[in-house]
N, C-alpha and C positions, 0 to 999 in steps of 0.2 A: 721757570719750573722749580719745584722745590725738591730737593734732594734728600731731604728726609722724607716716606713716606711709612706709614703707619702700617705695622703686620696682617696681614690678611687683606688688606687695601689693592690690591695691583690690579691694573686694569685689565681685563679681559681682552684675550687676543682676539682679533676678527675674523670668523668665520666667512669661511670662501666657499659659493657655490655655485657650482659649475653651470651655466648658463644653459645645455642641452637637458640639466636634468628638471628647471624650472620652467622650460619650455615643455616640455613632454606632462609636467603637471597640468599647465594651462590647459592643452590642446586637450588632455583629460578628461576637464570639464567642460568641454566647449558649450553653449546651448544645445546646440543639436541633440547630444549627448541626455543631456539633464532636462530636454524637451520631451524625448520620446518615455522616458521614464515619470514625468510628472503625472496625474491626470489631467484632462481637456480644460477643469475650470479652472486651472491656475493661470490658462493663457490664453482664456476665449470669455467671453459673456456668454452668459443665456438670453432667452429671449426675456423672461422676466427682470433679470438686471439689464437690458436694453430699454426695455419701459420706464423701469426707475428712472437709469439716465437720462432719459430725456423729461422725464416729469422735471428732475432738478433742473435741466435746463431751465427751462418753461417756466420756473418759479423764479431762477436767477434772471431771465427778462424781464420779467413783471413786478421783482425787486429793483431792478433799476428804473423801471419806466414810474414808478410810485414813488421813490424815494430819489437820492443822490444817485446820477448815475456813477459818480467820482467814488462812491460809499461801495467797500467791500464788503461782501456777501460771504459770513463766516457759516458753514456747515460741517456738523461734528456727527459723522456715522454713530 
């Protein structure tokens, strides 16, 4: 260790916090919580983005069966 240290340099003592109070944050946010509060599209499809998905599906088969099945199929929304 070096015994000269330089003014203003001193390490920061460690902040202690109390385990009940970072658990009561958690449970805070639990999903449930931050579920009922969101709207429905954040955590459901629609019927229209259900068709989407399965169009890409559908393409991502017929990418493989034409090409490299080994060959990744890169799609960028």
């Amino acid at each position: 260790m070096n015994r000269f240290k330089e003014p203003g340099l001193e390490e920061p003592e460690p902040t202690i916090i109390e385990e009940s109070t970072k658990v009561g944050r958690c449970e805070s946010f639990a999903w449930d919580n931050m579920k009922s509060k969101k709207p429905r599209c954040y955590f459901e499809n629609t019927s229209k983005e259900e068709l989407v998905l399965e169009h890409v599906m559908e393409y991502e088969r017929q990418f493989k069966v034409i090409y490299d099945p080994m060959r990744e199929l890169l799609l960028a929304p």
